[in-house]
ZAKENU-757210 format. One record per residue (C-alpha): chain; z, y, x; residue in one letter; residue number from 1. Coordinates in Angstrom, 3 decimals. Each point is the difference from the previous one (the first is absolute). Last residue first. Layout:
N
chaine:w:v:u:residu:num
A:Z:Y:X:A:NUM
...
***
This chain:
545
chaine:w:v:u:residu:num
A:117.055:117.676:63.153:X:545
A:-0.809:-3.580:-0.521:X:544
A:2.893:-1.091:-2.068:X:543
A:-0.613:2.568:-3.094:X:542
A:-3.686:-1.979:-0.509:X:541
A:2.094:-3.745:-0.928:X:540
A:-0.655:-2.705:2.454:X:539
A:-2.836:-2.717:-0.903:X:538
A:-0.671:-3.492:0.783:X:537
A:2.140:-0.042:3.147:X:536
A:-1.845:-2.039:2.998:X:535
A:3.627:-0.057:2.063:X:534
A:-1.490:1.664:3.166:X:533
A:1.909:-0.732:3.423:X:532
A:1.229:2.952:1.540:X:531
A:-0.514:2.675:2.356:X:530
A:1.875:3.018:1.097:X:529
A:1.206:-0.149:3.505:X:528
A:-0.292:3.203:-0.197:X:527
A:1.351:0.448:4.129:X:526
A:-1.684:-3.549:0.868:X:525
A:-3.238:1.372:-1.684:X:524
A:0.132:3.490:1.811:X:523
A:0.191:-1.489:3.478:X:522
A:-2.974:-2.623:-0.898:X:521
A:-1.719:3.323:-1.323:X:520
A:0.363:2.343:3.552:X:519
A:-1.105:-3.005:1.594:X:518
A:-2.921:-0.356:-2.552:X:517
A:-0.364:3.895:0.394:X:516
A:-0.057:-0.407:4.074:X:515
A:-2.377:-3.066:0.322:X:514
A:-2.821:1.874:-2.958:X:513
A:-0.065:3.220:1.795:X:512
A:-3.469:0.006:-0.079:X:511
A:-0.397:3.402:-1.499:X:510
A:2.984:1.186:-1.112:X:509
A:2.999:-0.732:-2.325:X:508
A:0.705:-1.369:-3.179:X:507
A:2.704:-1.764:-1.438:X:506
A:0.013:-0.642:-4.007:X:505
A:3.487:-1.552:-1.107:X:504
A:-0.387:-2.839:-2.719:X:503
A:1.675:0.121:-3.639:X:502
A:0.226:-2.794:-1.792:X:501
A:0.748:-0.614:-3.629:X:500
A:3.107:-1.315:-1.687:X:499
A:1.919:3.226:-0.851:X:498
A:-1.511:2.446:2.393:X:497
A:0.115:-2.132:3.246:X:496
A:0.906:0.086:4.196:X:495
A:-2.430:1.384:2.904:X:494
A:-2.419:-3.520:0.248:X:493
A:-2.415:1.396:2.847:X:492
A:-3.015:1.393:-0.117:X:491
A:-2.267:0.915:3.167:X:490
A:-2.222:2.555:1.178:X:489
A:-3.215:0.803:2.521:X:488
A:-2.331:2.605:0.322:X:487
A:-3.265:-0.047:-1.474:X:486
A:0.121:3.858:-1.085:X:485
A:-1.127:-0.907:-3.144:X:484
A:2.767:-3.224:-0.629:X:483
A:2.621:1.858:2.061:X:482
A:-0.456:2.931:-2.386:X:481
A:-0.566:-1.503:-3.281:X:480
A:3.213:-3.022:0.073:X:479
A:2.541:2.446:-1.323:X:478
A:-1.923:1.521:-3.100:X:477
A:0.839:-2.828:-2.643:X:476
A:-2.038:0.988:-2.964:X:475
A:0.337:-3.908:-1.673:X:474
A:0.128:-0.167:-3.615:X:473
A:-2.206:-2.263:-0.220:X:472
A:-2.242:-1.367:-2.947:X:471
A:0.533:0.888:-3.826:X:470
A:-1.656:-2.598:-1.794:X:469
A:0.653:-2.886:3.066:X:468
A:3.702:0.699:-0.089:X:467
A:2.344:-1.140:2.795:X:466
A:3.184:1.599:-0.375:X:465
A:1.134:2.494:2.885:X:464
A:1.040:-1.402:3.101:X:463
A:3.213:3.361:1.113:X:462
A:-2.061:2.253:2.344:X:461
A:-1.734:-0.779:3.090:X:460
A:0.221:0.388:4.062:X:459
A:2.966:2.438:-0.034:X:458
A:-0.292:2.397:2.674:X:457
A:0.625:0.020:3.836:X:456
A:-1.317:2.147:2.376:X:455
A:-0.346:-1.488:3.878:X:454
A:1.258:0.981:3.533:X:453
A:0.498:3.374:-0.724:X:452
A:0.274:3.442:1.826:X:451
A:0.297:1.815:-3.368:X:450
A:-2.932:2.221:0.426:X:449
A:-1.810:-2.731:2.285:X:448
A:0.717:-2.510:-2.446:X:447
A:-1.616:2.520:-2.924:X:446
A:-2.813:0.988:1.468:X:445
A:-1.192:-3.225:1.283:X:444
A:0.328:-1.844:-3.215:X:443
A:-1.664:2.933:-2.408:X:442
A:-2.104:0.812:3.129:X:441
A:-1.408:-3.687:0.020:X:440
A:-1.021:0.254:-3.580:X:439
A:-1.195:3.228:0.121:X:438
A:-2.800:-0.823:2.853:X:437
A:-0.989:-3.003:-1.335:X:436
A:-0.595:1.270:-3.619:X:435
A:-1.776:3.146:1.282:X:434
A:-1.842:-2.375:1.570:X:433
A:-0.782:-2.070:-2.581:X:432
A:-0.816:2.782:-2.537:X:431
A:-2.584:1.697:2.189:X:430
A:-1.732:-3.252:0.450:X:429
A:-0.580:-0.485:-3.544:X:428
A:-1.178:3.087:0.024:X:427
A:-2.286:-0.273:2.488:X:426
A:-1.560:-3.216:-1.611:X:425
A:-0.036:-2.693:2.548:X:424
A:2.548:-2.065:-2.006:X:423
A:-2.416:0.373:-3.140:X:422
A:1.407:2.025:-2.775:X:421
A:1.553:-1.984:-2.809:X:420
A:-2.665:-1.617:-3.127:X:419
A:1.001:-3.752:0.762:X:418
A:4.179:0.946:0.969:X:417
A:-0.108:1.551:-3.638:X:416
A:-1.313:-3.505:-1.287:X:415
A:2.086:-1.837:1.999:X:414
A:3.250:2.347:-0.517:X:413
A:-0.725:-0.067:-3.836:X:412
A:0.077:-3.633:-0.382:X:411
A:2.088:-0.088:-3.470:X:410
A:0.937:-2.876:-1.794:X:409
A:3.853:-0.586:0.770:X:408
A:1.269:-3.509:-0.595:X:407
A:-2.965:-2.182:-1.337:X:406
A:-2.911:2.067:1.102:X:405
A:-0.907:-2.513:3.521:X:404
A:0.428:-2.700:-2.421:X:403
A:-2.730:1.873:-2.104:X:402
A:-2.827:-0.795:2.485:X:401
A:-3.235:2.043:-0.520:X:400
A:1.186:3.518:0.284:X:399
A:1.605:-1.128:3.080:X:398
A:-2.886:-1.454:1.904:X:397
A:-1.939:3.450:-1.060:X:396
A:2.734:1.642:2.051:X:395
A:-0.309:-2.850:2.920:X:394
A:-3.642:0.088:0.125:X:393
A:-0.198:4.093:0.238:X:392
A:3.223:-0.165:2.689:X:391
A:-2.305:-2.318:2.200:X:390
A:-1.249:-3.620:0.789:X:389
A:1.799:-1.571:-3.158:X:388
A:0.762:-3.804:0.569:X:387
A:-0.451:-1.848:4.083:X:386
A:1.847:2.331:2.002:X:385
A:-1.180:1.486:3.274:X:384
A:-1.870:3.294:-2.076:X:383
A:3.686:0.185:-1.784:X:382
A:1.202:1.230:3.243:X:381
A:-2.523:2.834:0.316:X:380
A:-0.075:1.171:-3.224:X:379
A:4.026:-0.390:-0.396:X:378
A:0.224:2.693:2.993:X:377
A:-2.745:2.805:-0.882:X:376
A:0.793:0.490:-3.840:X:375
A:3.600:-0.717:1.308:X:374
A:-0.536:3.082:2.479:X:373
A:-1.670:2.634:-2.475:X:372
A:3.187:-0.857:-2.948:X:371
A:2.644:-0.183:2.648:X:370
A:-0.682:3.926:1.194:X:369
A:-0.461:0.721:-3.685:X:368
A:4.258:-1.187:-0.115:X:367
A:1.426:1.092:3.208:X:366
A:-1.446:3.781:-0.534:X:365
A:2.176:1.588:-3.278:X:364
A:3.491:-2.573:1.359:X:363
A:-0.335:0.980:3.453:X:362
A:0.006:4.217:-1.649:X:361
A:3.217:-0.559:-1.767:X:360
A:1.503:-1.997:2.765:X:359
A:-0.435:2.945:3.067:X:358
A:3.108:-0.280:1.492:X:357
A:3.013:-2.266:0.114:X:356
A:3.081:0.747:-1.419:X:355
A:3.104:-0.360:2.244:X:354
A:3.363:-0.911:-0.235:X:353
A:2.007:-0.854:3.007:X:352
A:1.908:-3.242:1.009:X:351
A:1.211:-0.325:3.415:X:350
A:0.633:-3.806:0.625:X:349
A:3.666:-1.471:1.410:X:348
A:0.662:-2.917:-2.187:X:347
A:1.772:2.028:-2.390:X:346
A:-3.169:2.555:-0.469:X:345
A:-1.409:-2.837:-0.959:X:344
A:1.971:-1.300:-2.590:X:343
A:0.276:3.504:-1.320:X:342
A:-3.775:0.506:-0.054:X:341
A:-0.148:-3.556:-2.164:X:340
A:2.778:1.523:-2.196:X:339
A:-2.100:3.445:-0.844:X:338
A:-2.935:-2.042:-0.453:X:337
A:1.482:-2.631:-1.847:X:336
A:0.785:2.837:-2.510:X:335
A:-3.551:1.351:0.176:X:334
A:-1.414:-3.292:-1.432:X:333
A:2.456:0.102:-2.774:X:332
A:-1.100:3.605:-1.281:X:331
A:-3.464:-0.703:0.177:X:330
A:-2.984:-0.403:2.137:X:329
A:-0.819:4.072:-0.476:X:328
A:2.767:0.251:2.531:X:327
A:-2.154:-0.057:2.945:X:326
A:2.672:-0.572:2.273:X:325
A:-2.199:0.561:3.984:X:324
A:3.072:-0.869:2.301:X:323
A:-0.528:0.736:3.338:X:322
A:1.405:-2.075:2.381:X:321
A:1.446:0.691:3.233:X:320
A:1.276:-2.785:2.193:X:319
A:2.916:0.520:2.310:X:318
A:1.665:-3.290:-1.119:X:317
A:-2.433:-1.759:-2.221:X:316
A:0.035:-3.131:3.096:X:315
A:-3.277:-1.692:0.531:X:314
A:-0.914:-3.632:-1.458:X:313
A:-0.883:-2.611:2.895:X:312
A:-1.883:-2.721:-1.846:X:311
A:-2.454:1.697:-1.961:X:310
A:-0.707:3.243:2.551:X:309
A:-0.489:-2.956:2.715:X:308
A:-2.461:-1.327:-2.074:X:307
A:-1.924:3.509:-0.359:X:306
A:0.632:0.723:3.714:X:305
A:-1.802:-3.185:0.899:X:304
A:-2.784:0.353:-2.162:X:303
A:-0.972:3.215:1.060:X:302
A:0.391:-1.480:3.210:X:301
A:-2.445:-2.562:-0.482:X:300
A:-2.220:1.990:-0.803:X:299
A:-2.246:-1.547:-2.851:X:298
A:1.093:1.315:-3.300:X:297
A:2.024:-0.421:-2.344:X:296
A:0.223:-3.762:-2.024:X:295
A:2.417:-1.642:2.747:X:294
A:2.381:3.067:1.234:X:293
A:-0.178:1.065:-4.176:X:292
A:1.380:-3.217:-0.958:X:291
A:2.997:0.428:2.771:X:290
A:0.724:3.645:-1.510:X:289
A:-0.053:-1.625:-3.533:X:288
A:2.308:-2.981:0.498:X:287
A:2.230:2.140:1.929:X:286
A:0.156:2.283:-2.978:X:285
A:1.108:-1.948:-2.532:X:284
A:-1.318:-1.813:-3.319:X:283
A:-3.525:0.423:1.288:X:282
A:-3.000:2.025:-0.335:X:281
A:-3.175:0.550:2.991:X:280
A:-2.489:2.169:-0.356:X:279
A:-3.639:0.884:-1.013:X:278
A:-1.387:3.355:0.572:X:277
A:-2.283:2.545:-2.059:X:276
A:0.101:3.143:0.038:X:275
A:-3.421:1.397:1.536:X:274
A:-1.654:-3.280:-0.145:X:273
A:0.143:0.784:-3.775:X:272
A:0.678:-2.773:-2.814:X:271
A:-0.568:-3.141:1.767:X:270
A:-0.462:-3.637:-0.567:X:269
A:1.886:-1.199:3.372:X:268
A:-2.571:-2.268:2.360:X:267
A:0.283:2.226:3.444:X:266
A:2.699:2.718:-1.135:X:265
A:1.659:-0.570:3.638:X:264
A:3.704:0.888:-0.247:X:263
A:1.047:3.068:2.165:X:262
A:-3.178:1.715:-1.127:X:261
A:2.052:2.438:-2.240:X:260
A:4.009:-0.387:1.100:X:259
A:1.143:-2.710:-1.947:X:258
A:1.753:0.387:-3.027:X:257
A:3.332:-2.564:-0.298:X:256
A:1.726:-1.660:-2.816:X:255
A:3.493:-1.209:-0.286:X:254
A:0.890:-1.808:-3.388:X:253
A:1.854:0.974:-2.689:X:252
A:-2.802:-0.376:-2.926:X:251
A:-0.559:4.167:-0.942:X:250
A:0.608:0.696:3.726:X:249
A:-2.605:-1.856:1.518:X:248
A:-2.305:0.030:-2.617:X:247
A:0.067:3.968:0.648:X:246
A:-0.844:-0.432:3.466:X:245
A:-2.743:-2.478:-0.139:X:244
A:-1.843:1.817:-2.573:X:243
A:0.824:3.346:0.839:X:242
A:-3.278:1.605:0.821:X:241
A:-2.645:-2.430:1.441:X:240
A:2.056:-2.868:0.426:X:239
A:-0.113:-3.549:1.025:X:238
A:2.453:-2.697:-0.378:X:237
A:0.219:-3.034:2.136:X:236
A:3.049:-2.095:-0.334:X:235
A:2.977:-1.579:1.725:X:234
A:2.785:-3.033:-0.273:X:233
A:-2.189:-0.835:-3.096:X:232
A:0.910:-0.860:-3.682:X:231
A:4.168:1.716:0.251:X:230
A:-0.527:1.621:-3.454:X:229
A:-0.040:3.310:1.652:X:228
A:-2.293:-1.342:2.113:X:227
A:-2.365:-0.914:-2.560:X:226
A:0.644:3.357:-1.940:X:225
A:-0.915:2.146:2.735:X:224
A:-3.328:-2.029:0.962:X:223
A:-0.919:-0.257:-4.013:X:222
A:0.388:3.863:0.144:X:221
A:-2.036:0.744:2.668:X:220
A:-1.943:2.526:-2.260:X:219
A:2.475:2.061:-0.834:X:218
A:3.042:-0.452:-2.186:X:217
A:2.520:-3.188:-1.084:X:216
A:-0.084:1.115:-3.458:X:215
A:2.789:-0.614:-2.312:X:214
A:0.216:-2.427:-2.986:X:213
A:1.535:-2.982:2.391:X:212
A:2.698:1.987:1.922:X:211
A:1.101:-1.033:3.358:X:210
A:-3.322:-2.000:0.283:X:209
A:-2.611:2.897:-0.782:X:208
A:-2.399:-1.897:-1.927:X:207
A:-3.560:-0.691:1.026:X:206
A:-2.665:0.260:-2.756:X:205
A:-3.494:-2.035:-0.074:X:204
A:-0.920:-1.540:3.308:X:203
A:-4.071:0.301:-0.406:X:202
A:-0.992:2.470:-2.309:X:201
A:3.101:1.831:1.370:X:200
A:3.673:2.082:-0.487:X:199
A:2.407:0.595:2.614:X:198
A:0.119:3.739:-0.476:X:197
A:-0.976:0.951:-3.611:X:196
A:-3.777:2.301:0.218:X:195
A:-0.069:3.552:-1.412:X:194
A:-2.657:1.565:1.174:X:193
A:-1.790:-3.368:0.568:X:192
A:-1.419:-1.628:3.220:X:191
A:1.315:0.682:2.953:X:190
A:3.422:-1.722:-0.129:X:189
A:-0.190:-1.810:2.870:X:188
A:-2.983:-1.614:-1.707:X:187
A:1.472:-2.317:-2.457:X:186
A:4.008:0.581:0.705:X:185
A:0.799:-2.682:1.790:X:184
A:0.563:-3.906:0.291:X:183
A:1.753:-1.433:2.646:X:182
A:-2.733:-3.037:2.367:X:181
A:1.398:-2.394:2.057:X:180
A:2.029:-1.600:1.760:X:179
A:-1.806:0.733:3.849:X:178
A:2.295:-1.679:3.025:X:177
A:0.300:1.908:2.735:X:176
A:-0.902:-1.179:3.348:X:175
A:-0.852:2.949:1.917:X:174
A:-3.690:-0.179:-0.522:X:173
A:0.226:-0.867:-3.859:X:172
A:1.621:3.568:-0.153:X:171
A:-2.665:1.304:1.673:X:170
A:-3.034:-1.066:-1.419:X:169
A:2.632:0.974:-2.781:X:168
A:-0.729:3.765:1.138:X:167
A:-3.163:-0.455:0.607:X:166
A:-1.006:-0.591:-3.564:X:165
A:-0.920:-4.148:0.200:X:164
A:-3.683:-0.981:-0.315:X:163
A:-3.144:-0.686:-2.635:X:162
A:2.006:1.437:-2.956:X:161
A:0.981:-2.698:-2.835:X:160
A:-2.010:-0.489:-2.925:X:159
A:0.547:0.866:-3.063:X:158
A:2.878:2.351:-1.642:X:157
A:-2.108:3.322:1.578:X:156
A:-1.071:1.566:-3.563:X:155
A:3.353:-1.742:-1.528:X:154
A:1.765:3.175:1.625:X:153
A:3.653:-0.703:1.489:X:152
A:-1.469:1.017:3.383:X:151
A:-1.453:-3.227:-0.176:X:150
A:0.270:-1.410:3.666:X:149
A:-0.523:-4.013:-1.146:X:148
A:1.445:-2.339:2.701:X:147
A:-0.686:-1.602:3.439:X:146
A:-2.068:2.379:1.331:X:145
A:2.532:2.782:-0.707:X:144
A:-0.694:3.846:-0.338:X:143
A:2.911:2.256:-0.830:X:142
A:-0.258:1.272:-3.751:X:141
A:2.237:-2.763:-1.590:X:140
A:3.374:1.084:2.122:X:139
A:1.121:-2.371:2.600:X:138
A:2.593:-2.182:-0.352:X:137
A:1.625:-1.214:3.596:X:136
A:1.701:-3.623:0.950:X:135
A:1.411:0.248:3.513:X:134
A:-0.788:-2.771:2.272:X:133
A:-1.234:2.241:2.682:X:132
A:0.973:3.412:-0.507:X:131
A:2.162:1.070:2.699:X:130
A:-1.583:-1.541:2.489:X:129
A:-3.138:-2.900:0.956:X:128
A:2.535:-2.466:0.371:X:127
A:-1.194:-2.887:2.394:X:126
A:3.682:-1.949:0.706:X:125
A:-1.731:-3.080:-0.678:X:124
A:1.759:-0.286:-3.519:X:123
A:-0.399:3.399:-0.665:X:122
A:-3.664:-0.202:0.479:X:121
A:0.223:-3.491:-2.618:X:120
A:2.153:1.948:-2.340:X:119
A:-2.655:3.132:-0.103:X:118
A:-2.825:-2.988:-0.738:X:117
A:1.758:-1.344:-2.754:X:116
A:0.188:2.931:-1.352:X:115
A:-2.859:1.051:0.055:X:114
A:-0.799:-3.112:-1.375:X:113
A:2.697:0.512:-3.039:X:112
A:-2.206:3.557:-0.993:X:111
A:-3.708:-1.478:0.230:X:110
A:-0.346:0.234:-3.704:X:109
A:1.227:3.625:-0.419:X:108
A:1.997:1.187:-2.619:X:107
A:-1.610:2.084:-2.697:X:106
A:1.048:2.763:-2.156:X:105
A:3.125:0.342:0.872:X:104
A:2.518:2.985:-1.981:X:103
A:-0.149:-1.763:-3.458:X:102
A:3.729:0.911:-0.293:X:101
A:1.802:-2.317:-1.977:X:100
A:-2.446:-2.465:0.757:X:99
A:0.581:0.819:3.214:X:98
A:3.311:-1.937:0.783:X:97
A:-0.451:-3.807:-0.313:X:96
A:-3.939:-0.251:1.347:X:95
A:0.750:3.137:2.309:X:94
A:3.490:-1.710:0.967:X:93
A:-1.589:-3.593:0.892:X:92
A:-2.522:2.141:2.109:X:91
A:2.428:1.794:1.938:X:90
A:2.107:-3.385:0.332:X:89
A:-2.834:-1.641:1.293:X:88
A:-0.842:2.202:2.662:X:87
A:3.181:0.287:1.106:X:86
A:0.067:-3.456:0.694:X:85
A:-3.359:-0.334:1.283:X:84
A:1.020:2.798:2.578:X:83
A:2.976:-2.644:1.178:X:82
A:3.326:0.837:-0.017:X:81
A:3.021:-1.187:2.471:X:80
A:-2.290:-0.514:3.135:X:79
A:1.443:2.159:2.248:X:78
A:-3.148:2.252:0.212:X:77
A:-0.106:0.170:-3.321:X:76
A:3.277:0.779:-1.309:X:75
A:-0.614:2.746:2.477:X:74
A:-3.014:1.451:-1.206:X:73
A:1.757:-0.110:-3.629:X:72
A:2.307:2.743:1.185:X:71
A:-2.317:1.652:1.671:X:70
A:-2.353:0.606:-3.266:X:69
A:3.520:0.704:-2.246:X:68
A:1.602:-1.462:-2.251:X:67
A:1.734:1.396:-3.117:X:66
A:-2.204:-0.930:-3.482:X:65
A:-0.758:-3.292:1.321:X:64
A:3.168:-1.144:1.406:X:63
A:0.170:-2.799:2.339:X:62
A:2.121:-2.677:-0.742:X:61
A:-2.777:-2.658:1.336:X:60
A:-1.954:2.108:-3.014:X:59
A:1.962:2.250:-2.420:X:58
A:-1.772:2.143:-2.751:X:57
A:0.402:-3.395:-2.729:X:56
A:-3.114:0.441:-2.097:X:55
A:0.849:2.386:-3.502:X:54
A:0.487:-1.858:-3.176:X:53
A:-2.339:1.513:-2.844:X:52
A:1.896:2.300:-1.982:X:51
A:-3.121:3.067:0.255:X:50
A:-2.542:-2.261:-1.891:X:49
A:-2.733:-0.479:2.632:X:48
A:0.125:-3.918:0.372:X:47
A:-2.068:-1.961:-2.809:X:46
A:-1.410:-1.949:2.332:X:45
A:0.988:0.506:4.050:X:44
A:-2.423:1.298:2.689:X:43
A:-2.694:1.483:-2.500:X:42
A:1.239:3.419:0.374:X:41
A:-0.391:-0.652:4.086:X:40
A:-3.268:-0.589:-0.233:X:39
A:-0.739:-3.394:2.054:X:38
A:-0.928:0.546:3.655:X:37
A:3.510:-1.979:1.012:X:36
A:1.010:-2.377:-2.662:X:35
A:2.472:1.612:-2.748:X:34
A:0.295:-3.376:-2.207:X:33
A:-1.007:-2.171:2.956:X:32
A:2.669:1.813:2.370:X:31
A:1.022:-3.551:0.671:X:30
A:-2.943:-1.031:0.899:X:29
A:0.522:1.707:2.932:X:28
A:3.113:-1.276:1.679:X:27
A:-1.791:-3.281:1.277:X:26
A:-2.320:2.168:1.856:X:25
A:3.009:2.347:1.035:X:24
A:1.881:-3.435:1.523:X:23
A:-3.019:-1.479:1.248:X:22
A:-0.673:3.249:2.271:X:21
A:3.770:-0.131:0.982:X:20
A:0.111:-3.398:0.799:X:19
A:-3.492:0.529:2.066:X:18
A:1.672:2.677:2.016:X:17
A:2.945:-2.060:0.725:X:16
A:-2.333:-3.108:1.175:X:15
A:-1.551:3.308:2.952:X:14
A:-3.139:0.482:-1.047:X:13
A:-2.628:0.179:3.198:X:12
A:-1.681:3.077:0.308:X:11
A:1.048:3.847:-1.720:X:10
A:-3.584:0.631:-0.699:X:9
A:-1.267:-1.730:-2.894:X:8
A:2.155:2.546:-2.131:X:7
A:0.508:-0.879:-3.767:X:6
A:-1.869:2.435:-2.247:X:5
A:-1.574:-2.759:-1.965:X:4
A:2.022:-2.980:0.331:X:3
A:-0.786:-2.036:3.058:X:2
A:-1.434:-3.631:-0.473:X:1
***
């Protein structure tokens, strides 16, 4: 009898393939603490206190925290690691490692036979590319069959959807193997006035793994942190305005934007159609370009030219960058910019400064703009769920369910979002476009004024503390005009104030997606910034700039 999610199609097992099927069955019980589909904050008793022993980060000698997609491809192919192996030493580190965390939510029960079934396509030479046999985490508001999509909001903690999102219809096509769920901020962050990233109902409070009382930001902040951690070889994020970007930078990691309708939003709890995009995050940037070539869309080009962008980083010589500083960050996050421009301008790249246009007036229309289209978006998705049917049901869900009031209380956004405009209201429709068309010309503008191939700014401040009284303290402008305009960007690790990271925002224009993450890989291996997190308790305030 064939696990579930084992192949019947691959015809006669070969006595090797068997071995290695026994040899994962046989494996399993051994995650019996941690078992796959089990919460992942249940995965060891009495775990969570920050000294408890961290999983080994090697597999076959294979580095967790260092290797890369093609890298493990090739073990692979010549037989020297197995997907099941990898596999199991994710999951042994997010039983071992996350309590420290509390970045997974959930990892999936069909996890080891995907991987099974990856080793037994390897086996008989029948990869299905990049992807196959690579374990992926995808954030906890992208619809699975298999699991609970929550959005971190106990109103949806039931049953599971009726089918996959498209985009892991997609990822299960090419072979890769589904962890699990991260946790997230409890309604990308569309809830409260003053919400704490990485806080919900359902996942309670993800940490920031470099330091363990700062915030890991945004709404993918469970995805950041996981990776960061060295959970997943990938993960999903999804962001609206900043929260894939900013998680990015605040944990390390690389994280890129699509280009709007690059990724399909089939199956994704939404915010506004008009914004919103999932994408792909990863400790590097060939692991992001060739996640992108399997989760974007369906020319096959497209998706050629995006893995190619992944494995064949361009050259910074001749490049011109503008450099957007926005000094408001804070003294230490301006003095990595002035010695990340210097690196680059060392490697070759033009570096200008530049101030993009038009910011006051994005930041007035972005946010009643949202209000109108989430009234509009989270009706219609929440009409396929079994819980609340609209935004009425879920704000009077709320009020009724105190968990959901046990960090920050408020629901202003909902009930604001529940009296906005309608999105055929003309001047609702005024605002959008004038949004649209300022957005763009605040990118366009400027790279044609400077003749650049991307502006660069710093994708987040120093993590502040996570505080549940006070909220945020997250006015990060950077991520607002690639996130209206729905063009594309991408964080990379830049360097550090004190002990906190500091990523590198890229953006450039409309589906340009191939050249930035060309333009990134070149600017990664330049930085070559990152490093492994130490999960600190606490750093003094006069070390984070």
């Amino acid at each position: 009898m064939c696990p579930a999610g084992l192949s019947s199609g691959l015809g006669p097992m070969k006595k090797r393939s068997i071995a290695a099927l026994s040899a994962a069955l046989v494996a399993a019980p051994l995650l019996a603490a941690g078992a796959p589909g089990q919460p992942a904050a249940a995965a060891e008793a009495g775990a969570g206190h920050p000294s408890a022993p961290a999983a080994p980060g090697f597999v076959r000698g294979v580095d967790l925290d260092t290797v890369t997609i093609p890298e493990l491809q090739a073990r692979m192919k010549r037989g020297s690691l197995t997907s099941s192996e990898l596999t199991l030493a994710y999951l042994q580190r997010i039983r071992t490692v996350d309590p420290k965390i509390n970045a997974v939510l959930r990892t999936s029960p069909t996890a080891l036979a995907q991987a099974v079934a990856s080793d037994i396509r390897h086996r008989l030479g029948k990869s299905l590319g990049p992807l196959d046999g690579i374990p992926v985490l995808l954030k906890d508001n992208v619809d699975t069959r298999d699991m609970p999509t929550t959005a971190g909001s106990l109103a949806l903690a039931g049953k599971a959807p009726s089918k996959d999102a498209e985009l892991v219809r997609r990822l299960r096509a090419a072979g890769a193997v589904v962890l699990g769920k991260a946790n997230m901020s409890e309604w990308a962050n569309f809830r409260a006035v003053k919400p704490t990233s990485g806080w919900s109902a359902v996942g309670g409070q993800t940490l920031n793994p470099y330091v363990l009382d700062r915030n890991p930001c945004g709404s993918s902040s469970g995805s950041a942190a996981a990776l960061a951690a060295s959970l997943a070889q990938v993960t999903i994020g999804t962001e609206t305005d900043g929260s894939i970007v900013c998680p990015a930078g605040m944990n390390g990691v690389v994280g890129h934007k699509p280009s709007l309708g690059l990724v399909s939003q089939s199956g994704v709890v939404p915010i506004s159609a008009e914004q919103d995009t999932a994408g792909p995050m990863a400790r590097n940037v060939v692991d992001t370009a060739l996640t992108l070539s399997v989760i974007g869309g369906s020319d096959s080009r497209t998706s050629a030219g995006l893995a190619d962008a992944g494995l064949r980083p361009g050259s910074l010589r001749g490049k011109r960058i503008g450099l957007w500083r926005l000094p408001t960050l804070g003294a230490g996050v301006d003095e990595l910019m002035t010695r990340t421009a210097a690196r680059l301008r060392a490697a070759g790249a033009q570096v200008v400064e530049v101030t993009p246009p038009y910011q006051d007036r994005l930041a007035e229309l972005e946010f009643p703009a949202l209000l109108s289209e989430f009234h509009r978006d989270i009706d219609a998705y929440l009409a396929t769920r079994n819980g609340p049917r609209d935004l009425a049901g879920l704000i009077e869900f709320n009020r009724s369910h105190p968990a959901e009031r046990s960090c920050f209380a408020g629901q202003e956004l909902f009930e604001m979002a529940l009296a906005a405009p309608p999105t055929t209201d003309p001047g609702y429709l005024a605002v959008r476009a004038e949004l649209k068309d300022l957005s763009r010309r605040s990118i366009d503008e400027t790279m044609a004024a400077h003749d650049l191939d991307a502006i660069a700014s710093p994708s987040n401040p120093p993590a502040w503390t996570t505080d549940c009284a006070r909220g945020d303290n997250d006015v990060i402008p950077s991520s607002t005009p690639a996130a209206v305009a729905g063009y594309p960007s991408l964080s990379v690790p830049a360097g550090f104030v004190g002990e906190l990271p500091v990523g590198l925002l890229l953006m450039a224009g409309d589906r340009q997606d191939a050249a930035l993450l060309s333009l990134g890989g070149a600017v990664e291996r330049k930085l070559d910034a990152w490093r492994a997190p130490r999960y600190l308790p606490t750093v003094p305030p006069a070390t984070t700039g």
